[in-house]
N, C-alpha and C positions, 0 to 999 in steps of 0.2 A: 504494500500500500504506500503511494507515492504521499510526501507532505501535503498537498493540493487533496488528492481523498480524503486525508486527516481534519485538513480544513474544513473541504467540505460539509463534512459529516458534525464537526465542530458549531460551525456556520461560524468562524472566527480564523483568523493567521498568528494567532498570538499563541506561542507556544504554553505559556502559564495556565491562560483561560482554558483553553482546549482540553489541558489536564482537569483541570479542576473541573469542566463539565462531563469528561467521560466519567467522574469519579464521582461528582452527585446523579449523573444517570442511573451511574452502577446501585446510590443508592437509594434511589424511588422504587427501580424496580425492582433491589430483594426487599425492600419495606413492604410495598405491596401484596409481592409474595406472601412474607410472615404474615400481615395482616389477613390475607385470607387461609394459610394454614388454621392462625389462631380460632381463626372466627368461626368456619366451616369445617374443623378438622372431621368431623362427622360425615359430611355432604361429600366432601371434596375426597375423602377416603374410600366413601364406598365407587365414587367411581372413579377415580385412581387404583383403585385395589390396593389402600396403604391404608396402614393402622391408624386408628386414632391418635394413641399415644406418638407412632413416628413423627406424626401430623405435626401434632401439638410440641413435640422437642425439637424439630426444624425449625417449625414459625419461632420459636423460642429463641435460639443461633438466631435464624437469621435475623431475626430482631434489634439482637446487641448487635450483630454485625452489620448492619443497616448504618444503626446509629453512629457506627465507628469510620465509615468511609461517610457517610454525609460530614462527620467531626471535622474529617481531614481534609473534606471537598471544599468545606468552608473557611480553612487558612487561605491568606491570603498568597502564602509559597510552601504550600503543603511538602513537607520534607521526603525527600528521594529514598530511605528509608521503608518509611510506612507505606508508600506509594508501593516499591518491590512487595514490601508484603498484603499489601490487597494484591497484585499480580498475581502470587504464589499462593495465597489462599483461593483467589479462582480459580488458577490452572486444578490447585488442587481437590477443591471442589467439584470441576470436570470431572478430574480423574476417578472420585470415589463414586461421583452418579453413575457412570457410566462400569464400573467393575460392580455393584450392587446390583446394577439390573441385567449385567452379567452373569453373575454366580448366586446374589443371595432374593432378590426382588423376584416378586410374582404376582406383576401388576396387571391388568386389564389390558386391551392395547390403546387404550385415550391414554392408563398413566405409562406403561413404553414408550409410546411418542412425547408424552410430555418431558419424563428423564432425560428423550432426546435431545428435544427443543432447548429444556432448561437448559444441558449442559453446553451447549453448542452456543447459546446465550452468555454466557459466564464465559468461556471462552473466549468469545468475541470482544465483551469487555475486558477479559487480561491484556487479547492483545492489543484494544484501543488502548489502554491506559499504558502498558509498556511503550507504544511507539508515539504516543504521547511526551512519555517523561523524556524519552531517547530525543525528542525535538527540542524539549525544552533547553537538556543538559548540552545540547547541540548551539542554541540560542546563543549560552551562555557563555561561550570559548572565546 
């Protein structure tokens, strides 16, 4: 992905902003996520074919984890650091959706495509917000 698609998708040239908006993206939409685990773990479980409790301990994570990348969306030079580690907790995120509905998950197939979806999601924002930081750190030389 060229800087120009970065922007684009940014709808800004400025490497800081850009950062700081793939990173409150990143956190509306696991907020939302959790908010509807939270709320529906019931609904949302039986046609995902996922437990209630799983429901409700994910919306939970994601919750604090919400609130931790909006924390960091909202500095105003959110530090290179925390940034890597919302990266690597996506990738890694990815990683565990996708090996659970591999080996241990036995969902419906709305919740198989959704694992999909999700993860594929999360993904996409590691690597916006990696080739993010990589513009900024770029910026800065």
């Amino acid at each position: 992905m060229s800087t120009t698609q970065l922007a684009v998708l940014a709808r800004t040239v400025e490497p800081q902003r850009m950062l700081r908006r793939f990173l409150a993206l990143d956190a509306v939409v696991t907020g939302a996520n959790a908010v509807a685990y939270l709320a529906l773990a019931g609904p949302l479980g039986r046609f995902l074919g996922a437990g209630f409790g799983l429901l409700l301990g994910l919306g939970a994570f994601l919750a604090v984890y919400a609130a931790g990348v909006g924390l960091l969306a909202a500095r105003p030079h959110p530090p290179a650091p925390g940034v890597r580690i919302v990266v690597e907790a996506n990738l890694a995120w990815t990683a565990a959706s996708l090996a659970a509905l591999a080996l241990w998950l036995t969902p419906t197939t709305a919740g198989a495509v959704w694992t999909v979806l999700q993860a594929l999601t999360v993904a996409g924002f590691a690597l916006l917000q990696h080739m993010a930081l990589k513009e900024r750190q770029l910026s800065q030389v």
